[in-house]
N, C-alpha and C positions, 0 to 999 in steps of 0.2 A: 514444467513446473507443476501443473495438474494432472501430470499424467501418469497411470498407474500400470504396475508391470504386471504379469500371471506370477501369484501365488503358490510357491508348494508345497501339498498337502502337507501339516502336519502329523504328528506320527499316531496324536488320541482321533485323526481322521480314517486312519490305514487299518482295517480289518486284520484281526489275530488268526493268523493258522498256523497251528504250529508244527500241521504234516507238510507241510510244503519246503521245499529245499530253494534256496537262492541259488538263482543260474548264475551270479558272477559274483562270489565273495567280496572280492577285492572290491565291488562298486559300493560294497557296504559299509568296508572300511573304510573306504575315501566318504562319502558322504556323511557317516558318523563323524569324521576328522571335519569335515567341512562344517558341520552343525557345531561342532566343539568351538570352531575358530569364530565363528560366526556370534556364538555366545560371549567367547571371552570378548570379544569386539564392541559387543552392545552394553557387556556391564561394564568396560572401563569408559566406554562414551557416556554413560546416564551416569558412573559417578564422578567425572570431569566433570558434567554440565552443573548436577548438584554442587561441585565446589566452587565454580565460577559462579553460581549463583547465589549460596550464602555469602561469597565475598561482597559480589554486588551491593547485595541488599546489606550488609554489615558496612560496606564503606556509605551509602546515601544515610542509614540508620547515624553512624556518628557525625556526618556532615550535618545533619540535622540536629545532632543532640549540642553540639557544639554550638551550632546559630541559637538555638534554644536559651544556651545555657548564659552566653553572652547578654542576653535581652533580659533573661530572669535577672544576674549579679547588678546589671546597670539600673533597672526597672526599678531591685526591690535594697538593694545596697549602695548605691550611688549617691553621692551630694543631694540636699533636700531643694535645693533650686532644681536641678537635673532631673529629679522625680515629678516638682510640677512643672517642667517644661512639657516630660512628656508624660501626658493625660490617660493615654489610652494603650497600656502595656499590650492591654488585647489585641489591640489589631497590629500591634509588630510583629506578636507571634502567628497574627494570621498573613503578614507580610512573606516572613521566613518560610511560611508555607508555599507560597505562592510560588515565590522565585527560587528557594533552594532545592526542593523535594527533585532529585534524580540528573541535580545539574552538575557541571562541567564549569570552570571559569567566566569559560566565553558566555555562558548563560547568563552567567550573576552578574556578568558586568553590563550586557545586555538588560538586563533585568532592573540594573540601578538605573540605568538609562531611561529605559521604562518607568519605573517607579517615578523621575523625576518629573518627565512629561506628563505622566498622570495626578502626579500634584498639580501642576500649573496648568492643566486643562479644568483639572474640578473646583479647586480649593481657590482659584482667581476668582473667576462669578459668584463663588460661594459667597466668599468674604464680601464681595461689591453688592450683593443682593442682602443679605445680614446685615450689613450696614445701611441700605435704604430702610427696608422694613423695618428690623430691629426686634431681636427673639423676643421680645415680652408681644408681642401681636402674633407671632406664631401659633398657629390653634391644629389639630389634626388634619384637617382638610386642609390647609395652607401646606403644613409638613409635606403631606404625601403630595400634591401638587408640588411644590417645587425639588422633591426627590425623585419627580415623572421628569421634568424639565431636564434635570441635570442628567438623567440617564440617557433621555433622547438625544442631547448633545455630545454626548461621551458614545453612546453607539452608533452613531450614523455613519460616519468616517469607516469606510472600508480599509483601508493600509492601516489602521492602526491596528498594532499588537492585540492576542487575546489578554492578554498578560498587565496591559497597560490597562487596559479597558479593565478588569476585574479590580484592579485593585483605586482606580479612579470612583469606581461606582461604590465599593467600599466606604469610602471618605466621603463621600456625598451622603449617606447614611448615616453614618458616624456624625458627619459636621448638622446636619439639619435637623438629627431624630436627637442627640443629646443635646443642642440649643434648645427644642422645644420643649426638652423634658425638665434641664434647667432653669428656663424660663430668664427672668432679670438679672440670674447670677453670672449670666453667658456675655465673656466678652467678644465683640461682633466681630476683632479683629485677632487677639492671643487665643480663642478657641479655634479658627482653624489653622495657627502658627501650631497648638499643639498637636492638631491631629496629621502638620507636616510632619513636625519632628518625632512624632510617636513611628510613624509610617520612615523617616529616615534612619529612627534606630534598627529599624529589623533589617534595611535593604544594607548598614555598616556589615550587620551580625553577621550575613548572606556571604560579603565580599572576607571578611575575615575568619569566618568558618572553610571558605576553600582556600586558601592561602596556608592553612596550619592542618595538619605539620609537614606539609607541603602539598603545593598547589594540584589541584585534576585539572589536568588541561584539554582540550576537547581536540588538540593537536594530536597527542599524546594516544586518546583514544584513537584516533579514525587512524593513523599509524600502526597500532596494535590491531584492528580488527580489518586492515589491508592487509596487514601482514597473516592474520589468521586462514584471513578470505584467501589468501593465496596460498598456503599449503593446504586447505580445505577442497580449490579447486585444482590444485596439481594429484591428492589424491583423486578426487572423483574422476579427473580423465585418464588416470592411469586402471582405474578400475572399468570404466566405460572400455578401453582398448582391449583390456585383458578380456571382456565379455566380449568383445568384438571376434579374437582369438582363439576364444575357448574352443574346444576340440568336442563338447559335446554338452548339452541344453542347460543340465545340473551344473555346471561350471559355472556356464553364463549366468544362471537366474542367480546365483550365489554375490558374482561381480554386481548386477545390474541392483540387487538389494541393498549392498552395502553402497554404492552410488547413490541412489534413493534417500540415503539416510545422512551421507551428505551433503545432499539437494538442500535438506529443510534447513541444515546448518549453515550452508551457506547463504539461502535465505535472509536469517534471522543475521549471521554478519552484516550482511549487505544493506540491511535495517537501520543496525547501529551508525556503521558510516552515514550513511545518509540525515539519519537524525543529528551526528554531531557536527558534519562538516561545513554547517551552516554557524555555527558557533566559532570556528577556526578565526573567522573574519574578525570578532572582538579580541582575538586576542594576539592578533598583530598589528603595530603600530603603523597607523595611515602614512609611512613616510613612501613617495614616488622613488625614490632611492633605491629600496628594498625591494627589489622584482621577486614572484613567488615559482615557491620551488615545485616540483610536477605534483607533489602532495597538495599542493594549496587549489587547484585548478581540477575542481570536478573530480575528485576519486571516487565518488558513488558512480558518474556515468561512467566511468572507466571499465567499473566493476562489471557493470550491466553490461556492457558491448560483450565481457566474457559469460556471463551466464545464460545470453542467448544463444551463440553455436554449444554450449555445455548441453542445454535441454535439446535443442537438437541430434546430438547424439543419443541421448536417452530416448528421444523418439524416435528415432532407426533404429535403436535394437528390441524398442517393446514392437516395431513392425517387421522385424527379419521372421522368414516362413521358419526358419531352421538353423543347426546349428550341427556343425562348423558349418560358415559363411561359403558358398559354391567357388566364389570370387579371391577366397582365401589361397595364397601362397606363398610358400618359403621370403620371395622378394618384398611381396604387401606386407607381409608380418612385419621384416627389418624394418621396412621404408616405417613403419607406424610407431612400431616401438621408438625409430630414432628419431621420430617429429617429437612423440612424446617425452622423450629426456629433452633434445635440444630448446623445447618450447619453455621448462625450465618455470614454470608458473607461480613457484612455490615465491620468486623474486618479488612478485608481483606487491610487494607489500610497502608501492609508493615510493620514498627514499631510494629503495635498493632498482628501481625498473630498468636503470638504465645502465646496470652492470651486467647483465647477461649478454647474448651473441652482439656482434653490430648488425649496421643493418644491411651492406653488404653479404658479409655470411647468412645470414635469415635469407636474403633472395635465394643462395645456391643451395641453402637447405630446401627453399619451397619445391625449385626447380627439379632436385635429385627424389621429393615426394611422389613430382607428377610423374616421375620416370617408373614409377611402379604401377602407377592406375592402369587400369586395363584397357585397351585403345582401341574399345566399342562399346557402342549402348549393350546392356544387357539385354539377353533376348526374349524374356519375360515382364511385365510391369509388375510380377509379385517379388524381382530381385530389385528392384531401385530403390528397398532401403541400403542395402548396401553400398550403394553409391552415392544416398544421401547422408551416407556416414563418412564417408570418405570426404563430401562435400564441403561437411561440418567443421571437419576436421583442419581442411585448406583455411575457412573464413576462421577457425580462432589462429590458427598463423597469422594471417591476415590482421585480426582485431592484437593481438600480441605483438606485432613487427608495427603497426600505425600507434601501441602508445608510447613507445620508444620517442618518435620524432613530436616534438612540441611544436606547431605553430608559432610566428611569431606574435599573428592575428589571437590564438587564443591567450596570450600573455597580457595582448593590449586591453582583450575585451575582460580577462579574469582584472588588471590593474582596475578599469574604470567600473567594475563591480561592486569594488571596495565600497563605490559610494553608497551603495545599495542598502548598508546596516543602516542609513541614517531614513529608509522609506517609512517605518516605525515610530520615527520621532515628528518628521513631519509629515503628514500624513496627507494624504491625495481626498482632495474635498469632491470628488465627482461622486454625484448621488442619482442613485438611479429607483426606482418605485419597488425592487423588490427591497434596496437597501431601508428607504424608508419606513417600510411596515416590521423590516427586521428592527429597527430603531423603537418603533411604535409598540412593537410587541413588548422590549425589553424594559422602555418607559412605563408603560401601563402594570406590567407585574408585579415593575420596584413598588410604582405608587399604591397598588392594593395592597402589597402584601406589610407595607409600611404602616399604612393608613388601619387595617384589620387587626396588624400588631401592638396600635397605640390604645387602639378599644379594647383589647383584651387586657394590656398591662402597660401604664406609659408609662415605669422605671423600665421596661427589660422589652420596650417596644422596636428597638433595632436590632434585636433575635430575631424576629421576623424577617427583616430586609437584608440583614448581612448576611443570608447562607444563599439566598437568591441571588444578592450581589457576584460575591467572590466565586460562586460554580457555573456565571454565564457560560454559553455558549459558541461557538462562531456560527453554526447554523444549526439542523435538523437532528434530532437526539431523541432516540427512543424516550416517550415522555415518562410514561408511567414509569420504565423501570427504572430509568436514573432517580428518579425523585425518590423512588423506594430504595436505591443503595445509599441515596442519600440521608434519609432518614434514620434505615439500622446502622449507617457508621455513627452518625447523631451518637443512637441509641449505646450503639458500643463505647463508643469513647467517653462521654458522659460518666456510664457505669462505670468502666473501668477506674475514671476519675475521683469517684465517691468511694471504691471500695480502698482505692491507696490512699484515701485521705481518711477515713476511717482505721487506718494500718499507722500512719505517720503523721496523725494530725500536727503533730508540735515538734515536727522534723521536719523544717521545708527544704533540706540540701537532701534529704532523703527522697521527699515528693517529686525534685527534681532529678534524681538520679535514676527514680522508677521511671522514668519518661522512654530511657532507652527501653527495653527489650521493647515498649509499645510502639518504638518509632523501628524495630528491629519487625515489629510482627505485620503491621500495619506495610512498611516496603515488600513483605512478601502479598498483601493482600492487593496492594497494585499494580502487580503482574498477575494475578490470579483473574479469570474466568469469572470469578463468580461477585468481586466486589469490583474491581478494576480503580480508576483514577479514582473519580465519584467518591466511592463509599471509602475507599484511604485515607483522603484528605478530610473530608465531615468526619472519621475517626478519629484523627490526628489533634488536628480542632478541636472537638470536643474532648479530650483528654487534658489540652494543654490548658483549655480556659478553665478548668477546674485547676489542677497543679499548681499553675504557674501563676496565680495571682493573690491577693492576701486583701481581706475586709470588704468582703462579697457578702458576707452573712453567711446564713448555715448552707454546706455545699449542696446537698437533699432538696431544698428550694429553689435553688438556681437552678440545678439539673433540669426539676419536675416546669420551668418555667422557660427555661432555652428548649428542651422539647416540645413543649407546647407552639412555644415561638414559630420553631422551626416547622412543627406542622402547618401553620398557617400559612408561611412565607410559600412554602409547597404547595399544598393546596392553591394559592391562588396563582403559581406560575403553573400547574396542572390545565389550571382553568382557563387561562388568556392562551395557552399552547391550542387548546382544542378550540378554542374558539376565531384564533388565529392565524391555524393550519388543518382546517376541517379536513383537509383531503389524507386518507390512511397511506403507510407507507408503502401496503402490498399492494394500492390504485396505482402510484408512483414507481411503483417497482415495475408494473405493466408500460407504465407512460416509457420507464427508461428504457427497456428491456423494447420496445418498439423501436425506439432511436438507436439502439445499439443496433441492432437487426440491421436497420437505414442505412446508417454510416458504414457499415461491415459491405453490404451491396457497392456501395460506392466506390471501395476501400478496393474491393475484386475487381469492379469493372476499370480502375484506374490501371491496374498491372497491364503493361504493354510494352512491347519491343522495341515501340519508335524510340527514337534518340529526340534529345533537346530538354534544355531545363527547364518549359513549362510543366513536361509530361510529369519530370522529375519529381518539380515543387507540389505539383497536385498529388503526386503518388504520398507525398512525406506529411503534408498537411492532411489528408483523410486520415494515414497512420495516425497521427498523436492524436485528431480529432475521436479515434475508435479506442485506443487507451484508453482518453479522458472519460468517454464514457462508458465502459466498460468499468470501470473503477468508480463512477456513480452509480452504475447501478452495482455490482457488488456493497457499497456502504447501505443504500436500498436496503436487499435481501438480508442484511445484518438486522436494520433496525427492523424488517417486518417480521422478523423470526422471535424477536423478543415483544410485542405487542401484543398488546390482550387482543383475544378474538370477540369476545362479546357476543352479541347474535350474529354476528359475521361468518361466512366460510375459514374455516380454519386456514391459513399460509401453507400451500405446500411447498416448505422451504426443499426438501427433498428434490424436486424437480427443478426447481431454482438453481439449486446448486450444481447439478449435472449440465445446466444452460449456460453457469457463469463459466465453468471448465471447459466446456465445447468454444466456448467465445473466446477462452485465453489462449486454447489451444489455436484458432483462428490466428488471434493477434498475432503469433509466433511464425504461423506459416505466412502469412504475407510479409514477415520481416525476412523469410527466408527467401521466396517468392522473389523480394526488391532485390536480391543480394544476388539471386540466381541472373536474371534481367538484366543484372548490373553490368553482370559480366559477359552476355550475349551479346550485349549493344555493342559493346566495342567490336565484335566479330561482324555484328551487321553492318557497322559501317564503313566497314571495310570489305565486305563482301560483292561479289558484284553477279552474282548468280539470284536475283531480284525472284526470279519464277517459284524456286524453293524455299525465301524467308515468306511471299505470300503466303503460299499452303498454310508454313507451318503458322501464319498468323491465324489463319485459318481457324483450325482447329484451338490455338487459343482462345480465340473469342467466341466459337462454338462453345467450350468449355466453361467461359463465363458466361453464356448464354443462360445455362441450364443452372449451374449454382446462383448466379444472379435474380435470375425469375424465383427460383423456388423461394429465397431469401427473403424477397419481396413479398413474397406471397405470406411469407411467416409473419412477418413485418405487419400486415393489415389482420390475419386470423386471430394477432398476440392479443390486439386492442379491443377484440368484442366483448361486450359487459354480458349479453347472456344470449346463449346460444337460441333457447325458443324466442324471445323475441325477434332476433335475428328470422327467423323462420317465421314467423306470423308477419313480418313486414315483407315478406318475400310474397308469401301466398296471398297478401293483399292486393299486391302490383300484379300487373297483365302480363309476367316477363318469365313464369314458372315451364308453361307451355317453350318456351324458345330454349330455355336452359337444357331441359331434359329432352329438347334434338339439338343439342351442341350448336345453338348459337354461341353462348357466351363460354365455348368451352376454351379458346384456343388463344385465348385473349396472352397478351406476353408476358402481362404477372401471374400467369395462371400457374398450379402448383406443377412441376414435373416429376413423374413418376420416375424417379432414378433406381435404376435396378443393376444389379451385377454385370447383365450383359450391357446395357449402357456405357456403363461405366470403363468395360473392358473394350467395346466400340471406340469410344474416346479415346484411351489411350494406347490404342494398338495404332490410329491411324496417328499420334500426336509420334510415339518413337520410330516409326516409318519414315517418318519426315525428319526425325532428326538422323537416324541414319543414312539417309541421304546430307545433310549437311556436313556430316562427318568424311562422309565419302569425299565431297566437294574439297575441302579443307586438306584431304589426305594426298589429292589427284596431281597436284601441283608436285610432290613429291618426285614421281616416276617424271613428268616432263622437263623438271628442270635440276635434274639429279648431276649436273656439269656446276651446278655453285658451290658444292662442297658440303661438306659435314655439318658445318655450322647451319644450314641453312634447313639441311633437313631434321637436327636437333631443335630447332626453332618452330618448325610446323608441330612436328612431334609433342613439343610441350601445348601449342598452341591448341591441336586436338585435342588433347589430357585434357586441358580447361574446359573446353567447351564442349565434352562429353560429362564431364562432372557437373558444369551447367543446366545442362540439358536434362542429365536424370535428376538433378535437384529440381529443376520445375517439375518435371514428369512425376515426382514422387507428391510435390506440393501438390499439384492436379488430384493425383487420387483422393491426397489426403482431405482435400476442400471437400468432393464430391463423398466420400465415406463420413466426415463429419456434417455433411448439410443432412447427409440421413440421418444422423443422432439426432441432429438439430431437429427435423420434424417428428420424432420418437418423443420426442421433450418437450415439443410443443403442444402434441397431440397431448401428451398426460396433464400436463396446465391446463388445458382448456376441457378435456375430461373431467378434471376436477371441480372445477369449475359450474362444467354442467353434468353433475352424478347420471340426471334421465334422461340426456340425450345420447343418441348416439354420435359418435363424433369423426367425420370422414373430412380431412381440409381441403382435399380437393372441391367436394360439393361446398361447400362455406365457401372457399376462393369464389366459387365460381358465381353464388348469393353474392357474394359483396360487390363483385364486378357486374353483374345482373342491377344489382341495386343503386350503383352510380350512373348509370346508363341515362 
């Protein structure tokens, strides 16, 4: 997924002479044909994506203009009982924002759900507290105290929705900052009945906006973009093969580019499934009756077991020395090409999975594959990518022939999942001390920014609190920038609002009509880079609370007083964030970036031969445990790339990101690693020649010896705040002298110098050993050659496996020990940066910091 192929030169790269004759015409025909094909390739993919993409954005655009439009006719056209039932038209259209913007059915009825629960979470105590007190006693410092209250109790609950939680905090604002602004004219009990029913006209408009003129079903999508995912990854592996194939380097690089390109695409499928198939669940009825079809059960992990052997092969052909492959012939080509047609991927899209081969045929398909591998280790470790391509190529067999067969276990555990959409409604009260400060945080912001907004203006004092409300957070959020996208959408949408109201003043079906192309431009701004969610929705908002409402006063006032509002309510969520989470995110980005290191050592030294499903469970829980954070600290290196520096050392996100890619690539070889192992174990345990699987443990865990230590080493080096002081607490202690005669040199976290010939040491003695196990395996052939054909077809395949095993680990080995190098490459420039005037050797530091625990 992060891995990048060689580049070739472009042609404003390539020096003009025009005395020079080309030694092979012909190569330059073909290459100019190949550069032609390659263009026409790219410009009908960029204007696919372009058209899939204004659809996109044109179908959420009128989903939205539609909810909109619903809320304005009822709001401002409806029965005069119906208009003062519901009070606050505003915040329906900040409803419809909330829930509709980018949804699918199953969202919006999720989202009614939502909306319901967060009525009768806020709006119960609201009303029960209003009616003890009684809004004529409400005073500012009251207000904003008990909008701290209702927030703290509305955020504390971890299982609740973001979604619920935003629009509950909303109504808490709404019901406590217009009672105080009203004063005696507030009834304690029909002012928060209106700010239900104001809050239930937007979540109707929601469910009836995707229903007309016919329903998006979140079904419908995750089918469509399985289906996409799967002719997206039937191309990429028929292009992987063909580069596997190619007869000479320009071929290959050409294959392995347009692979590349649809890596990212499949990517970004793989995105969408995942975002919508969680959706699926609201929109099939809870009956036990209706057992779920293989689409309804996990098609994002589906996907994923495929895009794993996919990157696989892309990393064996960015590691082959050469091309045509040594290994390549006449038999390997068929056998590849025909795994490749028979594997039939294009199927893959859910519905259709389980009309390709059965699963009989798929066995003698695998069988007649391994009859082409070649039936010996390679005699170099610079050829086992090619056998780790071959590897790849068996486990998506493998991952393709196991989604065919359904579990029945997995039907029972997808049925009793169903229960799972209702974790959201009622929500798991376990409170733990980071929850409560999160709770604390969000309380204190509402109540400043409420409290600061009623001093400023107490008619337009819930502009303060409602922009802070409705853009909570679930946790840690680059502060400054969001608060600044949030302010220029303010700013955009607002203006944009004044200038069509200036254009239609005394046409509100016109004011209303102007709302699309906003709600058209605004969905391109929330895929964008540069405004994202944030600054869409504060766009959105402030356009519609201009538009959409009627006997506000002059709209130039209101604007100039909702942005002022709104700077407040910011400012003081600025202010409790720093105050709150004093620690920077590139401090955290180090803290994670340490544990990631941790778990990764752990993650290596669990790979092992033995059989038994402890080893198993351990190997599988370290894996997700190094995912999970691996993917924290990635969101990390996000938020510190966008944070002000200050007097601070500047982020070198640049090094970061070269650390996150060596890390993912990690994550992939130990999936490979587990899969290789997988398939040894069986061989060991049935093996009975004990003297030869030692050795070769051997030298495994030699090999994790030396990746493990270094790892560790990086591990402790990542966390020093500064490199002289480091050294002035060294040269303080009495232990300077022992260091520099190698006492503390040899210690086992110490860093290892890993060098080429190492490395080549390692694995010259690691395929030795397996060549002897291949032997072993083969031997049985000549003494018991009286059982017949079958029997020796039987070892024959069995060899095949466990020589593709075997250079599959063999290639992961290199690949660990060549990545641990980049790894200290990337750590050294962190910590270089870090400290500009020192000079920076990790060895010496390893060897300080183990001096200094002593």
């Amino acid at each position: 997924m992060y891995t990048t192929s060689p580049i070739p030169p472009s042609p404003a790269d390539i020096p003009y002479t025009p005395l020079a004759r080309p030694k092979n015409p012909s190569l330059i025909s073909t290459t100019g044909s190949a550069i032609n094909n390659i263009t026409m390739a790219s410009i009908f993919h960029h204007s696919h994506r372009a058209r899939a993409a204004w659809l996109t954005c044109l179908a959420a655009a009128f989903r939205t203009a539609v909810a909109c439009a619903i809320v304005g006719c009822t709001t401002l056209y409806g029965p005069a009982s119906f208009r003062s039932l519901v009070g606050f038209p505003a915040f329906s259209y900040v409803t419809v924002i909330l829930v509709v913007t980018d949804a699918t059915l199953g969202d919006t009825l999720r989202g009614c759900w939502l909306g319901l629960y967060a009525t009768a979470q806020s709006l119960g105590p609201a009303m029960l507290s209003m009616c003890l007190i009684g809004p004529s006693r409400f005073s500012r410092s009251v207000t904003a105290l008990a909008v701290a209250l209702g927030a703290f109790v509305v955020a504390l609950p971890e299982s609740t929705h973001l979604v619920s939680k935003r629009i509950a905090l909303g109504q808490i604002v709404i019901v406590y900052v217009i009672g105080f602004i009203n004063g005696d004219q507030t009834d304690a009990v029909m002012h928060p009945v209106r700010v239900a029913a104001s809050t239930g006209v937007g979540l109707l408009a929601c469910v009836l906006a995707l229903l007309l003129p016919f329903p998006r079903l979140a079904f419908k999508e995750v089918k469509h973009n399985c289906q996409l995912f799967g002719e997206n990854a039937s191309e990429r592996l028929k292009n992987l093969v063909k580069a596997f194939c190619a007869e000479d380097r320009s071929s290959a690089l050409e294959a392995i580019s347009q692979a590349k390109t649809l890596a990212s695409t499949g990517t970004k499928l793989l995105q969408n499934v995942k975002r919508f198939q969680e959706s699926m669940q609201w929109e099939r009825p809870p009956l036990k009756c209706l057992k779920p079809c293989s689409l309804m059960m996990n098609p994002g992990d589906k996907m994923q077991d495929l895009e794993v052997p996919l990157r696989g092969l892309e990393l064996a052909l960015k590691n082959t020395p050469s091309f045509p492959v040594k290994i390549l012939n006449g038999e390997l080509k068929d056998g590849l090409f025909s795994m490749e047609n028979n594997m039939n991927l294009g199927t893959y899209g859910g519905i259709q999975l389980n009309d390709s081969l059965t699963v009989p045929e798929s066995v003698e398909e695998d069988k007649r594959f391994l009859q082409t591998v070649p039936n010996d280790i390679p005699p170099t470790h610079q050829d086992l990518a090619s056998f780790f391509f071959l590897f790849c190529m068996k486990l998506l067999h493998m991952k393709k022939l196991a989604s065919k067969v359904v579990p029945d276990t997995m039907v029972q555990k997808n049925s009793t999942n169903k229960d799972g959409i209702w974790i959201h409604i009622i929500p798991n009260m376990k409170v733990s001390n980071q929850r409560l400060l999160y709770a604390f945080k969000c309380s204190l912001s509402l109540g400043l920014a409420v409290f600061f907004g009623l001093i400023y203006s107490k008619e337009n004092g819930f502009w303060a609190g409602l922009p802070v409300a409705i853009s909570l957070s679930a946790g840690r959020e680059p502060t400054f920038r969001v608060a600044n996208l949030k302010a220029q959408g303010t700013v955009l949408g607002t203006v944009y609002g004044i200038l069509v109201w200036f254009l239609f003043e005394k046409l509100l079906p016109l004011r209303l009509v102007s709302l699309v192309p906003w709600f058209v431009f605004t969905s391109f701004l929330q895929r964008s880079r540069m405004y994202g969610q944030a600054g869409a929705i504060s766009a959105v908002i402030g356009a519609i609370l201009v538009l959409g409402r009627i006997d506000f006063g002059p709209p130039s006032e209101f604007a100039i007083a909702r942005i002022a509002e709104t700077f407040i309510g910011l400012s003081c969520s600025i202010v409790v964030d720093l105050l709150m989470q004093p620690t920077r995110a590139s401090t955290l980005t180090k803290i994670h970036l340490s544990r990631s290191l941790d778990t990764l050592s752990e993650c290596i030294g669990s790979l092992s031969t033995a059989t038994g499903q402890i080893s198993k469970a351990h190997l599988e829980e370290n894996r997700k445990k190094l995912k999970m954070n691996i993917n924290e600290l990635g969101k990390f290196i996000g938020e510190a790339e966008l944070e002000p520096n200050f007097w601070f050392t500047p982020f070198p996100s640049g090094s970061y990101g070269k650390l996150i890619k060596s890390l993912s690539k990690m994550v992939d070889l130990v999936d490979f690693s587990a899969h290789a192992l997988g398939s040894l174990q069986q061989y060991y345990s049935d093996h009975h020649d004990k003297e030869t699987v030692i050795k070769m443990d051997g030298d495994i865990e030699l090999f994790k010896k030396v990746v493990c230590s270094s790892i560790r080493c990086f591990q402790e080096v990542s966390l020093i705040k500064s490199l002289a002081v480091l050294e002035k607490e060294f040269e303080k202690s009495e232990m300077s002298h022992d260091v520099e005669m190698g006492k503390y040199s040899h210690n086992a976290n110490n860093l290892n110098q890993l060098d080429e010939d190492e490395i080549d040491t390692i694995l010259s003695c690691y395929m030795q050993r397996s060549r002897e196990v291949i032997e072993k395996i083969k031997s049985p052939v000549v003494i018991d050659d009286h059982e017949g054909g079958d029997y020796d077809q039987e070892i024959m395949i069995k060899s095949q496996m466990v020589i593709l095993s075997l250079s599959a680990l063999g290639f992961c080995m290199s690949s660990f020990m060549r990545e641990t190098k980049e790894i200290e490459v990337e750590i050294k420039e962190v910590v270089q940066w870090e400290n500009p005037s020192s000079r920076v050797n990790l060895h010496d530091i390893s060897c300080m910091i183990h001096a200094l625990k002593k």
